[in-house]
ZAPAMI-470320 format. One record per residue: residue number from 1; residue in three letters; x, y, z of N, C-alpha, C, CB in turn. Coordinates in steps of 0.2 Angstrom, whole numbers, plus 5000, padded with zeros to 4 digits. Atoms other than C-alpha are relative to their C-alpha. Glycine has a CB too. Example, Ala and Ser with C-alpha at 12.3 -4.5 7.8 and 13.67 -1.06 7.14 Angstrom:
BEGIN
num=1 | residu=ALA | n_c1=5004 | n_c2=4994 | n_c3=5000 | ca_c1=5062 | ca_c2=4978 | ca_c3=5039 | c_c1=5004 | c_c2=5006 | c_c3=5000 | cb_c1=4995 | cb_c2=5000 | cb_c3=5006
num=2 | residu=SER | n_c1=4996 | n_c2=4994 | n_c3=4999 | ca_c1=5068 | ca_c2=4995 | ca_c3=5036 | c_c1=4996 | c_c2=5005 | c_c3=5003 | cb_c1=5002 | cb_c2=5002 | cb_c3=4993
***
This chain:
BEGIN
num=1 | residu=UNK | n_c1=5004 | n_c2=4994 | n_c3=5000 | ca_c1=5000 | ca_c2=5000 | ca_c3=5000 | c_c1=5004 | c_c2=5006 | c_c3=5000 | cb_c1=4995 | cb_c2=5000 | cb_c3=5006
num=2 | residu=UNK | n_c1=4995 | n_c2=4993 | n_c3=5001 | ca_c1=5007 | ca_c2=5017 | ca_c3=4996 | c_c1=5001 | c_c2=5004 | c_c3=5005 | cb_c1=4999 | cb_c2=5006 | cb_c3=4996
num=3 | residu=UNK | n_c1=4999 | n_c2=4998 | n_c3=4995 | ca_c1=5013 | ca_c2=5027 | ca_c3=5009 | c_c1=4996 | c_c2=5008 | c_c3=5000 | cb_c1=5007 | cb_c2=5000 | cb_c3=5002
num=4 | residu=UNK | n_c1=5002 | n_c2=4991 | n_c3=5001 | ca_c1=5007 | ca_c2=5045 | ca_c3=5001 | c_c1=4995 | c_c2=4998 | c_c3=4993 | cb_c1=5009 | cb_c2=5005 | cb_c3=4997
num=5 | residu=UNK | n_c1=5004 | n_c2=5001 | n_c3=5005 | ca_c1=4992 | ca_c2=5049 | ca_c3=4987 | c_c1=5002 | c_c2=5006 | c_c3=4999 | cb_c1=4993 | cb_c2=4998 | cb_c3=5000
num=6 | residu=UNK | n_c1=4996 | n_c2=4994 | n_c3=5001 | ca_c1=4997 | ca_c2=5063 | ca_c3=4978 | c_c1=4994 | c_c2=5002 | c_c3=4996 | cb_c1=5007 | cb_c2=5000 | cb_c3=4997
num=7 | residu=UNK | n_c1=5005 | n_c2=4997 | n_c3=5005 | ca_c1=4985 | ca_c2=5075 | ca_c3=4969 | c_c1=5006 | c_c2=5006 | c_c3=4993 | cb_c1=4993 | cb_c2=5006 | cb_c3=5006
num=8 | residu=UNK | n_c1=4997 | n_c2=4995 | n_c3=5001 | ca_c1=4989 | ca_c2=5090 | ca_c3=4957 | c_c1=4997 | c_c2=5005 | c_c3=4997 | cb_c1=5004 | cb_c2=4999 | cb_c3=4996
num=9 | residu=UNK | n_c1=5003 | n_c2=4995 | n_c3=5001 | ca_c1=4983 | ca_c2=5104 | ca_c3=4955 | c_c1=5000 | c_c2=5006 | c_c3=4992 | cb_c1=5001 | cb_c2=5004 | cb_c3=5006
num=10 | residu=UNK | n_c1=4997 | n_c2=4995 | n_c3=5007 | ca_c1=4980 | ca_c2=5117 | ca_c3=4938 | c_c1=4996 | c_c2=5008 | c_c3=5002 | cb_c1=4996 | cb_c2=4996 | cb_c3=4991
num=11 | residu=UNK | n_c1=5004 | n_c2=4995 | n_c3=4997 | ca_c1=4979 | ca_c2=5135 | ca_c3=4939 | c_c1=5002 | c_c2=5005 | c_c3=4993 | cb_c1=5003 | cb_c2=5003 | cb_c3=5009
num=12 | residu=UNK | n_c1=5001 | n_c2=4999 | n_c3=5005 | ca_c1=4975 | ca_c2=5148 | ca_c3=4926 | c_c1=5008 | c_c2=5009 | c_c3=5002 | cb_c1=4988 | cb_c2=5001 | cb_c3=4999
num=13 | residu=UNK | n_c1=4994 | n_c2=4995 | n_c3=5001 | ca_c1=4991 | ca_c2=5161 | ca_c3=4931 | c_c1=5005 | c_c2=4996 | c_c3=5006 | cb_c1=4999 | cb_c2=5009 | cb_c3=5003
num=14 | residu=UNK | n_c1=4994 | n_c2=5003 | n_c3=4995 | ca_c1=5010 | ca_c2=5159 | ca_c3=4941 | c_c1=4997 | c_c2=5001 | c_c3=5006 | cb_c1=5008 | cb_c2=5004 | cb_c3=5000
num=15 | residu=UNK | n_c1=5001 | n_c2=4998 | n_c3=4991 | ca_c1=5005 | ca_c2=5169 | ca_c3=4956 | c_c1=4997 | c_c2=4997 | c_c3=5002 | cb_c1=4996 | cb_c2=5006 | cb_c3=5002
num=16 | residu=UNK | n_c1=5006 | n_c2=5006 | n_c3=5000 | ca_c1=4990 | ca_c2=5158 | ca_c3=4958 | c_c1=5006 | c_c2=4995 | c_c3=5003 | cb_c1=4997 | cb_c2=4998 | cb_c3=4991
num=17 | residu=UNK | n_c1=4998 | n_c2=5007 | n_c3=5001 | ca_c1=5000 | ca_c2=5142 | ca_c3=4957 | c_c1=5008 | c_c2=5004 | c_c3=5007 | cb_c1=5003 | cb_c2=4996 | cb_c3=4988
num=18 | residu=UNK | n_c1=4997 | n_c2=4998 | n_c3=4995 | ca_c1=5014 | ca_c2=5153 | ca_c3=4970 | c_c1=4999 | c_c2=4999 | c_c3=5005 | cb_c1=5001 | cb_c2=5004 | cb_c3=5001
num=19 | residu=UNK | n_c1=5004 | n_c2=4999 | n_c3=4995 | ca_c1=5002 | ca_c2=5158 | ca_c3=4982 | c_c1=4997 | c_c2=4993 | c_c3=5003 | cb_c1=4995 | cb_c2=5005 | cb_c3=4996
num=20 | residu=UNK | n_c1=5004 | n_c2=5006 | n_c3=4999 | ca_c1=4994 | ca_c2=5141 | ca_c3=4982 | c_c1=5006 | c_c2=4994 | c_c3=5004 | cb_c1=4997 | cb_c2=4998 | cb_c3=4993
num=21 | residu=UNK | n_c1=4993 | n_c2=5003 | n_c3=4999 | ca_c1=5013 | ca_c2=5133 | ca_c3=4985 | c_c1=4999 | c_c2=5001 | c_c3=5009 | cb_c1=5007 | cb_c2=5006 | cb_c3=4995
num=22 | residu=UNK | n_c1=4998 | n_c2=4998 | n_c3=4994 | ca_c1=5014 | ca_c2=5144 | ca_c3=4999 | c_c1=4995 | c_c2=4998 | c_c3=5007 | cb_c1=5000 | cb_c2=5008 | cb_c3=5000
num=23 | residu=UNK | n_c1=5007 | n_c2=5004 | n_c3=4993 | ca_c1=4994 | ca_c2=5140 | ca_c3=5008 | c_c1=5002 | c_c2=4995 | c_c3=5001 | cb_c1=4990 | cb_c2=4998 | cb_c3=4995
num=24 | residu=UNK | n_c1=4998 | n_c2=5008 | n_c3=4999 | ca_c1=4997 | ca_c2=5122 | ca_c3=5005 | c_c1=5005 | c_c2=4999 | c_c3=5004 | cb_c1=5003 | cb_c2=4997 | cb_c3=4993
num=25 | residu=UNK | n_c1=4992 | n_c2=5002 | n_c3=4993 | ca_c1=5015 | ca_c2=5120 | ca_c3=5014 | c_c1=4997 | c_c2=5002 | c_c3=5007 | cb_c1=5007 | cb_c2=5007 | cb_c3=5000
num=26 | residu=UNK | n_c1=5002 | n_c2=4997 | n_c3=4992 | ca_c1=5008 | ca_c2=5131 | ca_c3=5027 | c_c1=4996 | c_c2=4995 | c_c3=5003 | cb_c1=4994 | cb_c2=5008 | cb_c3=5000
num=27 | residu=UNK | n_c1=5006 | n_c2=5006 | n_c3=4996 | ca_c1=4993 | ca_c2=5117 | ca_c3=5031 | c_c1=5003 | c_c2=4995 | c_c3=5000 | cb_c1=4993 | cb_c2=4997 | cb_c3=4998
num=28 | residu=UNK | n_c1=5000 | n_c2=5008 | n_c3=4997 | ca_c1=5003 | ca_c2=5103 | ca_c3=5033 | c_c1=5004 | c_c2=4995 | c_c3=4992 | cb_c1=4989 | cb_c2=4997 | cb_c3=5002
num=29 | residu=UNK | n_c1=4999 | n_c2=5004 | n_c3=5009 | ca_c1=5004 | ca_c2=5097 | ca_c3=5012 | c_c1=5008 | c_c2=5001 | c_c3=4999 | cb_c1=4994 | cb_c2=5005 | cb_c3=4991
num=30 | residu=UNK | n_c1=4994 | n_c2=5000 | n_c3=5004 | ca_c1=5019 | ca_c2=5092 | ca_c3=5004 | c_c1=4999 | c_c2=5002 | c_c3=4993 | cb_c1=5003 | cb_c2=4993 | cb_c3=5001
num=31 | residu=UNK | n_c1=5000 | n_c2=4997 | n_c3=5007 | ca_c1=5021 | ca_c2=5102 | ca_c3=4988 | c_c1=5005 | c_c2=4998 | c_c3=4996 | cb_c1=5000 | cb_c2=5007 | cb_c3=5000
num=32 | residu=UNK | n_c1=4993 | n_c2=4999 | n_c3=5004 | ca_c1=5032 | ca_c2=5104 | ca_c3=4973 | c_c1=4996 | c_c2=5002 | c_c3=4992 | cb_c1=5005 | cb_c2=4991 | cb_c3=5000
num=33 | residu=UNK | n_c1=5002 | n_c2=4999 | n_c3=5007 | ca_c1=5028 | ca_c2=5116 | ca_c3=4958 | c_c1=5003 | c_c2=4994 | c_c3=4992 | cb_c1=5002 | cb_c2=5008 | cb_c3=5000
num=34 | residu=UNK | n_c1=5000 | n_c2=5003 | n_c3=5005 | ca_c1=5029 | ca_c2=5107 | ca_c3=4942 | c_c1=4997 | c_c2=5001 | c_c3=4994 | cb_c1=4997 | cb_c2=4996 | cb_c3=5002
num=35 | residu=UNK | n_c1=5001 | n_c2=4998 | n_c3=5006 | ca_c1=5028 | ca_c2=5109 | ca_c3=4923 | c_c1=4992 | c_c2=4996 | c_c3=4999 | cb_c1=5006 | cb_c2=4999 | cb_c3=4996
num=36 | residu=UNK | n_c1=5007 | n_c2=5003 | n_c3=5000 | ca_c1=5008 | ca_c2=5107 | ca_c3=4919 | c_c1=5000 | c_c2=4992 | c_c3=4994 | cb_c1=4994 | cb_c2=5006 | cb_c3=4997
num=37 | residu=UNK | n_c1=5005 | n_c2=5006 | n_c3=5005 | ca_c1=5004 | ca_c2=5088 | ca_c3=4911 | c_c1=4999 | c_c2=5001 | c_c3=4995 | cb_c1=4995 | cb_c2=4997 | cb_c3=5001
num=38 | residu=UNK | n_c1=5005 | n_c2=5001 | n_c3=5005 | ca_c1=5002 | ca_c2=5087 | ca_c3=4895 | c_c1=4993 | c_c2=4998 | c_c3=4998 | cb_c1=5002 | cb_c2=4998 | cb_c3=4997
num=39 | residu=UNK | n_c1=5008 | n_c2=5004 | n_c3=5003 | ca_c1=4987 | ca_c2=5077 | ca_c3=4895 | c_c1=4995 | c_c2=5003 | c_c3=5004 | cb_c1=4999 | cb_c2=4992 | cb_c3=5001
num=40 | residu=UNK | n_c1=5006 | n_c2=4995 | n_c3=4996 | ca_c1=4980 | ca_c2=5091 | ca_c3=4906 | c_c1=5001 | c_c2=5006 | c_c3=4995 | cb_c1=5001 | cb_c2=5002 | cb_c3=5008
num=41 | residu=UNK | n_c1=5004 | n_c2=4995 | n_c3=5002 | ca_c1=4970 | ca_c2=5106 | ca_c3=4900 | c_c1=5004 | c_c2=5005 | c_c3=5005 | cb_c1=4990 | cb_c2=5000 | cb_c3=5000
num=42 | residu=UNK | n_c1=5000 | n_c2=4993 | n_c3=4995 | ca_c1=4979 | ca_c2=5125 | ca_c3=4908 | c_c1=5000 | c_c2=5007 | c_c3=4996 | cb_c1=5007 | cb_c2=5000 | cb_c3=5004
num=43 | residu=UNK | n_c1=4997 | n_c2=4993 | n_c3=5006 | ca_c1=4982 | ca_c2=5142 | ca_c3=4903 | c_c1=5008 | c_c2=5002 | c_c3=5007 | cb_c1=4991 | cb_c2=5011 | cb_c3=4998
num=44 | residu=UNK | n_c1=4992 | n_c2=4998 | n_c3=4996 | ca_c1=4997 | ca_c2=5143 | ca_c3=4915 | c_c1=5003 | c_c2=4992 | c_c3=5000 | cb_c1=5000 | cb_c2=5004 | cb_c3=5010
num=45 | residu=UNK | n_c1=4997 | n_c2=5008 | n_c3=5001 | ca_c1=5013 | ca_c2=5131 | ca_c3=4913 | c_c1=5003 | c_c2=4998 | c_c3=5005 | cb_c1=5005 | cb_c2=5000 | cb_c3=4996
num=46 | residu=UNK | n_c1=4998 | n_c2=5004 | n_c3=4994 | ca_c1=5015 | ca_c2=5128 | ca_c3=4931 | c_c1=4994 | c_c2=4996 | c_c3=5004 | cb_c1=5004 | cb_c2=5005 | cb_c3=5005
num=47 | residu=UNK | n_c1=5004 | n_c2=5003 | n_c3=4996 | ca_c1=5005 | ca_c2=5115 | ca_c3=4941 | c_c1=5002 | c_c2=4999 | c_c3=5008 | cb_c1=5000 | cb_c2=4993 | cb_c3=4996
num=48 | residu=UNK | n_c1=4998 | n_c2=5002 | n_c3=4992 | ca_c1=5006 | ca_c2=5111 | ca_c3=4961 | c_c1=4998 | c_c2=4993 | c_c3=4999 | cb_c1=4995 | cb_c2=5004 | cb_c3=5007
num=49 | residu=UNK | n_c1=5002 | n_c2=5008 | n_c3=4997 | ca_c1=5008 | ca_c2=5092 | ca_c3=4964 | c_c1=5002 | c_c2=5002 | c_c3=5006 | cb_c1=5005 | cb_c2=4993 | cb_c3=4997
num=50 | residu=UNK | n_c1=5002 | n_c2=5003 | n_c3=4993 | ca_c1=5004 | ca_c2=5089 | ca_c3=4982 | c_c1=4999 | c_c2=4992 | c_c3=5002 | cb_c1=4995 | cb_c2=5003 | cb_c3=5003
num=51 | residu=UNK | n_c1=4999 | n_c2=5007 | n_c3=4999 | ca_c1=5004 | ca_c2=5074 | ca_c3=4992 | c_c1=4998 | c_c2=4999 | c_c3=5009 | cb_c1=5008 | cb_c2=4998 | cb_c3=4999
num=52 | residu=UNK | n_c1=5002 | n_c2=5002 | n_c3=4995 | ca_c1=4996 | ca_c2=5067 | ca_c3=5007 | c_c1=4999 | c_c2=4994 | c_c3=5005 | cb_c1=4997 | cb_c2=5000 | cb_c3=4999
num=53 | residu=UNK | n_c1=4997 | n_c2=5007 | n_c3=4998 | ca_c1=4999 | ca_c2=5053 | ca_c3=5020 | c_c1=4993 | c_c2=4997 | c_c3=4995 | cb_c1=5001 | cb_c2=4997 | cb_c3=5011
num=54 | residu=UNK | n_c1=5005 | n_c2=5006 | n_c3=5004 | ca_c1=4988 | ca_c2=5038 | ca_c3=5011 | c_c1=4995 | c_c2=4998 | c_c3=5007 | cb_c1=5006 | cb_c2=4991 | cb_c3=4995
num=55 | residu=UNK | n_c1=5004 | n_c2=5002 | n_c3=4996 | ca_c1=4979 | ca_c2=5034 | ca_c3=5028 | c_c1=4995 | c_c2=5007 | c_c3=5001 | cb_c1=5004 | cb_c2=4997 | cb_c3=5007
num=56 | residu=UNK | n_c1=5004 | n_c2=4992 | n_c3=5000 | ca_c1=4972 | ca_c2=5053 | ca_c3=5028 | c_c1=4994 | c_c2=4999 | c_c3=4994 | cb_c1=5007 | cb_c2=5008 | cb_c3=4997
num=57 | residu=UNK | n_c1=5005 | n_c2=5004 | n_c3=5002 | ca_c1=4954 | ca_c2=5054 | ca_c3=5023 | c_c1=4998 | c_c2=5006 | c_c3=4993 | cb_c1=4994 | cb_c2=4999 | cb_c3=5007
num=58 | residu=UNK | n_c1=5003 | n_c2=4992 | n_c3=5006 | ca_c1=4956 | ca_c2=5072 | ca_c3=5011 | c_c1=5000 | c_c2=4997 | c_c3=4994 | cb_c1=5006 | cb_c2=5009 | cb_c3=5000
num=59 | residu=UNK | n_c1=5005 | n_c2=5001 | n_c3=5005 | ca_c1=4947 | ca_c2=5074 | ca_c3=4996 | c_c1=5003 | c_c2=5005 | c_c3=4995 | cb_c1=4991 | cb_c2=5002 | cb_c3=5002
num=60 | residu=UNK | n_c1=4999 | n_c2=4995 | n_c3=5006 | ca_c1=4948 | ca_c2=5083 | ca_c3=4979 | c_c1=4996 | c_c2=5009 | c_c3=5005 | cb_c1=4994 | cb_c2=4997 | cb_c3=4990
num=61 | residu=UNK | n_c1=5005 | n_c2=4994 | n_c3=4999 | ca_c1=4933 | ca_c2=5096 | ca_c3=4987 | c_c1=5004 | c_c2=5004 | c_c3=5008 | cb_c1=4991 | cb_c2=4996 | cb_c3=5002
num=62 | residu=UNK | n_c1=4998 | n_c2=4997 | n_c3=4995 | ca_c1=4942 | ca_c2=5098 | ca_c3=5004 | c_c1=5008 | c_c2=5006 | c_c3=4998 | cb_c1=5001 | cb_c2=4993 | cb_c3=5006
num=63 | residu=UNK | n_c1=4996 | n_c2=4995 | n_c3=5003 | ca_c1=4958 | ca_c2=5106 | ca_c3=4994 | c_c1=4997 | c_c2=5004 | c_c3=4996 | cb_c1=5006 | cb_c2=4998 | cb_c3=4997
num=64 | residu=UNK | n_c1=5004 | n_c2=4995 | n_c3=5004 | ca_c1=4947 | ca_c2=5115 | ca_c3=4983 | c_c1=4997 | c_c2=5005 | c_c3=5005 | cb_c1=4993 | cb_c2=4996 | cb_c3=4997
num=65 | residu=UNK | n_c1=5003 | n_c2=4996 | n_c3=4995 | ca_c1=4939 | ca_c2=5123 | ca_c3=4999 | c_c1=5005 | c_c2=5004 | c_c3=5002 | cb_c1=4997 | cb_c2=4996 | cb_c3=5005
num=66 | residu=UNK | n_c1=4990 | n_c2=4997 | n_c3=4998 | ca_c1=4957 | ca_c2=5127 | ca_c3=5006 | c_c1=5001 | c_c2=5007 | c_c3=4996 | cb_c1=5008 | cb_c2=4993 | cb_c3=4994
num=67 | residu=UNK | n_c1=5000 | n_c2=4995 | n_c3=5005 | ca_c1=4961 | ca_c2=5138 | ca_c3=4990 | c_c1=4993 | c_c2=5002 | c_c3=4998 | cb_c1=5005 | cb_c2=4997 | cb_c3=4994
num=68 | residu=UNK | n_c1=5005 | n_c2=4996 | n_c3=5001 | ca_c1=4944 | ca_c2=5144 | ca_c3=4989 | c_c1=5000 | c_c2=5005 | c_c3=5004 | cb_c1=4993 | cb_c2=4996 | cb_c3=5000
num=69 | residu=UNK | n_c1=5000 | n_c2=4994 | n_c3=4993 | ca_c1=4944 | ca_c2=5153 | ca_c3=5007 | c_c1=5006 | c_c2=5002 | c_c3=5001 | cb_c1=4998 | cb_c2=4997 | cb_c3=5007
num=70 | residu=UNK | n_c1=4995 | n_c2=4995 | n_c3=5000 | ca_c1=4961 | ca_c2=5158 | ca_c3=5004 | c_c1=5001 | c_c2=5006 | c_c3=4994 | cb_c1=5007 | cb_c2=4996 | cb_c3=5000
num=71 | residu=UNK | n_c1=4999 | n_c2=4995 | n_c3=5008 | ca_c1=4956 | ca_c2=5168 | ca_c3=4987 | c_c1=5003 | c_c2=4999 | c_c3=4996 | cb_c1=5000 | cb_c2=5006 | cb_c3=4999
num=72 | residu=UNK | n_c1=4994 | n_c2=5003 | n_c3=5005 | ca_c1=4968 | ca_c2=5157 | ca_c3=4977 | c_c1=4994 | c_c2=4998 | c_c3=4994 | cb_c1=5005 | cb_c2=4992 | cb_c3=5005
num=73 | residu=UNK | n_c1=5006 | n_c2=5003 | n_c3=5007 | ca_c1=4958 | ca_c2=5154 | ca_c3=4959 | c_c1=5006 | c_c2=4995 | c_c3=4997 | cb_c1=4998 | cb_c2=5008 | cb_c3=4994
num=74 | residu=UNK | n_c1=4997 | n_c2=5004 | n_c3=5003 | ca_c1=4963 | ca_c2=5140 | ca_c3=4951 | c_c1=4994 | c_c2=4996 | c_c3=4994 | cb_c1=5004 | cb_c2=4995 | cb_c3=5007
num=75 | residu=UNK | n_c1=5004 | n_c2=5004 | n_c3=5007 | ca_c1=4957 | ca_c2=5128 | ca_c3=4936 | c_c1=4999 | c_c2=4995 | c_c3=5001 | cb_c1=5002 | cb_c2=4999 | cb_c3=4994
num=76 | residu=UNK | n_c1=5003 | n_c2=5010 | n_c3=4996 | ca_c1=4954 | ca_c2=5110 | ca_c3=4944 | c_c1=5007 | c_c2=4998 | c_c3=5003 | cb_c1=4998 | cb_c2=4993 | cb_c3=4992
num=77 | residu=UNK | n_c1=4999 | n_c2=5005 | n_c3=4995 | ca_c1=4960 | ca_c2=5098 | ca_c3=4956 | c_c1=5000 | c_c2=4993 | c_c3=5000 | cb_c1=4997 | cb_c2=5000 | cb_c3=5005
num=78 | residu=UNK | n_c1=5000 | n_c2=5007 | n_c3=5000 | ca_c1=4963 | ca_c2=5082 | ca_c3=4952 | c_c1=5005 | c_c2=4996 | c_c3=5005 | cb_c1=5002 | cb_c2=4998 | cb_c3=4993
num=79 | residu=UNK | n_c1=4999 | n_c2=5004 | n_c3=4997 | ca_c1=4964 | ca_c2=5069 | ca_c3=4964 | c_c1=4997 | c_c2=4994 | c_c3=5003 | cb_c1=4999 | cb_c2=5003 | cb_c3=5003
num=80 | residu=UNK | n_c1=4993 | n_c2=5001 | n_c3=4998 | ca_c1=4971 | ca_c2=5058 | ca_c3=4968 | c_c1=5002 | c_c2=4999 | c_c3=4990 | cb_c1=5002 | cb_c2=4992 | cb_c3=5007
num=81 | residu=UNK | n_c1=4996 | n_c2=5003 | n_c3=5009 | ca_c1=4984 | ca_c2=5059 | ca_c3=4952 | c_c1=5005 | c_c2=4998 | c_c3=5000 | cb_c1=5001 | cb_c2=5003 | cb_c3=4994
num=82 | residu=UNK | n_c1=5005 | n_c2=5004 | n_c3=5004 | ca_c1=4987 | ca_c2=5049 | ca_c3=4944 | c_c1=4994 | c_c2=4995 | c_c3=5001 | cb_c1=5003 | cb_c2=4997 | cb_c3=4997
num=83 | residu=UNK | n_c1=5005 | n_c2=5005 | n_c3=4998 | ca_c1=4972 | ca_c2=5039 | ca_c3=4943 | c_c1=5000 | c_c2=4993 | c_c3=4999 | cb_c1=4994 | cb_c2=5002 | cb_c3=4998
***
């Protein structure tokens, strides 16, 4: 069983995808910006991959919420990825 599930996140500018760097770390998430996936849809060429212990119960909606209430705008949350 994996130790970690990782998501990644897509966001429509840098600052965005910075800013979001910074929230994330702050709560706890292991980050690391990343050039966006080709076989993902963005209009910016950086992505956030995060990563969570694998016994932890967070969701796509619960980091969506995260960066919602910090006024971080982003373009989707896929989670866990890969799928």
């Amino acid at each position: 069983m994996p130790e970690h599930r990782q998501g990644i996140i897509l966001f429509f500018t840098t600052s965005a995808a910075l800013r979001a760097e910074r929230h994330l770390s702050g709560a706890g998430f292991k980050t690391k910006l990343v050039p966006t996936p080709r076989e993902l849809s963005s209009d910016c060429g950086f992505a956030l991959r995060f990563m969570v212990a694998a016994e932890t119960s967070a969701t796509a909606e619960e980091v969506e919420k995260l960066l919602t209430r910090s006024g971080i705008e982003f373009d989707a949350v896929h989670f866990p990825y890969p799928k």
